[in-house]
C-alpha positions in Angstrom: -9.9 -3.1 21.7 -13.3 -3.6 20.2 -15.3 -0.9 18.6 -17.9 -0.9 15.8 -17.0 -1.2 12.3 -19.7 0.2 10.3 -19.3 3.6 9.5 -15.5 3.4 10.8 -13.2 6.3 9.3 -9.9 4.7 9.5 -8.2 7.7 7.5 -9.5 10.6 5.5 -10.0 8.6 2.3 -10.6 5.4 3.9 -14.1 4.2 5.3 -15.4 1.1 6.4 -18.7 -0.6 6.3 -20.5 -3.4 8.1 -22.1 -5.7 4.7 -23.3 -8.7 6.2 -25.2 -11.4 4.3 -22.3 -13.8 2.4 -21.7 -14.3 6.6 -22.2 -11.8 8.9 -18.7 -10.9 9.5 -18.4 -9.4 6.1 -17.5 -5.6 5.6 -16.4 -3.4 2.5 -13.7 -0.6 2.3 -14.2 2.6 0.4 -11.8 4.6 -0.6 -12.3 7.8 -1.7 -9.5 9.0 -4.5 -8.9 12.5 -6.1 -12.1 12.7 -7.8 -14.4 12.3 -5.2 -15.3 8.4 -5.9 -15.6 5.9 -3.8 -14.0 2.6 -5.1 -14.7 -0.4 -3.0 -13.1 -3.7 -2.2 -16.6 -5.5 -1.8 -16.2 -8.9 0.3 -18.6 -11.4 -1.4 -21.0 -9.1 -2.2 -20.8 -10.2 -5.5 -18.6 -13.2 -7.2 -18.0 -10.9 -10.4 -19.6 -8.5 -12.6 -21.6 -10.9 -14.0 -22.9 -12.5 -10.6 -24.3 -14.9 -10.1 -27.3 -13.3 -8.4 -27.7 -15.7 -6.1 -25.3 -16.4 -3.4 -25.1 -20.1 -2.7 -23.6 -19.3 0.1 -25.0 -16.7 1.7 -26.2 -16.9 5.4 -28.8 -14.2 4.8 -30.4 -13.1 0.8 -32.3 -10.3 3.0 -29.1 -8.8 4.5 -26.7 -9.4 1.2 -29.8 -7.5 -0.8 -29.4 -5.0 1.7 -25.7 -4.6 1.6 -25.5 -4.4 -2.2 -28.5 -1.7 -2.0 -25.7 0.5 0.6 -22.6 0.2 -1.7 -24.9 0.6 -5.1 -26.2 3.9 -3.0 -22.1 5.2 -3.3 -22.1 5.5 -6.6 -18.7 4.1 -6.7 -16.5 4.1 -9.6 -15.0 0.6 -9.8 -16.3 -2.7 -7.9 -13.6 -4.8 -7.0 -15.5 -8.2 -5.8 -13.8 -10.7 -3.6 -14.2 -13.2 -6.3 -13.4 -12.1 -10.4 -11.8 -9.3 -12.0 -12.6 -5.6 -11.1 -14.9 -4.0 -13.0 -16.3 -0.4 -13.8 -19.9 -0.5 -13.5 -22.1 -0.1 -10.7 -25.2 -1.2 -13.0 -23.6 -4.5 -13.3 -23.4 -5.3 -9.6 -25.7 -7.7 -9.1 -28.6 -6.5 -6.8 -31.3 -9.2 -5.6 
């Protein structure tokens, strides 16, 4: 069964989200945790907390700017990027 992803409530503390732009398949999982945040497991939305900036592989800059605009919009607590070590702080994802 196919059914949009974006926006997708699997559970009550787990969300998922269409962020397209390292390919267009790409999505993110937030999960929200006892205090309200929003922790994400961000797929190659960012290499690590200290980027690069630029993707070199990205099939779209426009849509992974746009993407790391949404999941910066969260607020989340901790960033955990599909490449690197989690890390704490949303002013060090890297945002074209």
């Amino acid at each position: 069964m196919e059914r949009p992803t974006d926006q997708y409530q699997l559970t009550p503390q787990v969300l998922l989200l269409e962020t397209p732009g390292h390919t267009q398949e790409d999505i993110s999982v937030a999960i929200r945790t006892s205090g309200c945040q929003w922790p994400l497991r961000v797929c190659h939305l960012g290499w690590n907390e200290d980027g690069p900036l630029e993707d070199p592989y990205a099939s779209s800059v426009a849509q992974l700017a746009d993407s790391r605009q949404r999941i910066v919009g969260l607020r989340p607590k901790w960033i955990i990027p599909g490449h690197g070590r989690p890390f704490r702080s949303v002013a060090k994802m890297p945002v074209v």
